[in-house]
C-alpha positions in Angstrom: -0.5 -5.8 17.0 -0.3 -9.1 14.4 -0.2 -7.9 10.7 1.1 -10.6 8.0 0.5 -12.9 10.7 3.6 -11.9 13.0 3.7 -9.2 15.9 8.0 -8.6 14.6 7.9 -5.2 13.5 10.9 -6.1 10.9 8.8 -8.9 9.2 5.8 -6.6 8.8 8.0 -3.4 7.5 9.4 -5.6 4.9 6.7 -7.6 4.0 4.9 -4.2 3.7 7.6 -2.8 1.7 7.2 -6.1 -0.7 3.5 -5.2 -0.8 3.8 -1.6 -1.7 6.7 -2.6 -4.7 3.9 -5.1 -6.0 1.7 -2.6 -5.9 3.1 -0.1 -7.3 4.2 -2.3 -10.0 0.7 -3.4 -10.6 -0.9 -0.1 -10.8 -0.1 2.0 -14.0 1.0 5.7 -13.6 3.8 7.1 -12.0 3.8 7.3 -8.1 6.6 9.0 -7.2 7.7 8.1 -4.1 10.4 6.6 -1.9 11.0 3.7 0.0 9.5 4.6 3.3 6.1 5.8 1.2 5.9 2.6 -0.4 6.5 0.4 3.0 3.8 2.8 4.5 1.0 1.6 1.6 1.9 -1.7 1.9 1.3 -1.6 5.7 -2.0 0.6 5.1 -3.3 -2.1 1.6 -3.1 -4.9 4.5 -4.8 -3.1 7.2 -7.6 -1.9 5.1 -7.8 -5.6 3.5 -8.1 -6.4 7.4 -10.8 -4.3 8.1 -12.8 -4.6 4.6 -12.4 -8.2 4.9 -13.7 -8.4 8.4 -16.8 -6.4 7.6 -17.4 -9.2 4.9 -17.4 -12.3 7.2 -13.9 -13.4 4.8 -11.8 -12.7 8.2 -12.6 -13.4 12.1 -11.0 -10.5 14.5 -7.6 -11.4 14.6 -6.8 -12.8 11.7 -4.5 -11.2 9.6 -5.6 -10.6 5.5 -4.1 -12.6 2.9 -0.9 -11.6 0.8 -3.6 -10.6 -2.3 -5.8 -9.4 0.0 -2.9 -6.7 1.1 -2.0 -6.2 -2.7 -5.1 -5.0 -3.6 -5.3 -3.1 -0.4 -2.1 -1.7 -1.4 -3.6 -0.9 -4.8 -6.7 1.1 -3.5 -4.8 3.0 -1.2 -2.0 3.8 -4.0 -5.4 4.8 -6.0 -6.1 7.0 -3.2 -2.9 8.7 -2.4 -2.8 9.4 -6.3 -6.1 11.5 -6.1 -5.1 13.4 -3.4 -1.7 14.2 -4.1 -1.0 17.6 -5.7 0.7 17.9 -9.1 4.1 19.6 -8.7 4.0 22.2 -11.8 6.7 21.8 -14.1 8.8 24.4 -15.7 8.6 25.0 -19.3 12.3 26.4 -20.1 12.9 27.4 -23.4 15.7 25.5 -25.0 18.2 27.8 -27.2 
């Protein structure tokens, strides 16, 4: 499989991981999450900007998506994983 136009597993888990940071800097709120999370989104914004931007006629099959094409792929999925992630309740300790 060629993502970020290489078929090396380490190129595409840190240019993911790259992706994710950017995203996650881009998009307000806070995630939460660690560094395997955020190499995992940045994988999933450039597959998605694959597969949108294949449906579009912007990509032929094979062709891997742009570096802003995975950042904002990265941001929609960080959009999504934000609506479906459950809010840990908080404690409300009373302070003496």
């Amino acid at each position: 499989m060629e993502l970020f136009g290489s078929s090396n597993w380490v190129v595409i888990i840190l240019i993911g991981f790259v992706v994710g940071l950017l995203a996650r800097f881009l998009k307000p709120g806070d995630d939460g999450m660690g560094i395997i999370m955020t190499t995992l989104v940045g994988i999933a914004g450039a597959l998605l900007a694959g597969w949108a931007g294949q449906k579009m006629g912007w990509y032929s099959p094979g062709q891997p998506a742009g570096f802003v094409g995975a950042l904002l792929g990265a941001i929609v999925v960080l959009i999504v994983v934000a609506l479906f992630r459950r809010k840990r309740p908080t404690r409300d300790v009373a302070r003496r």
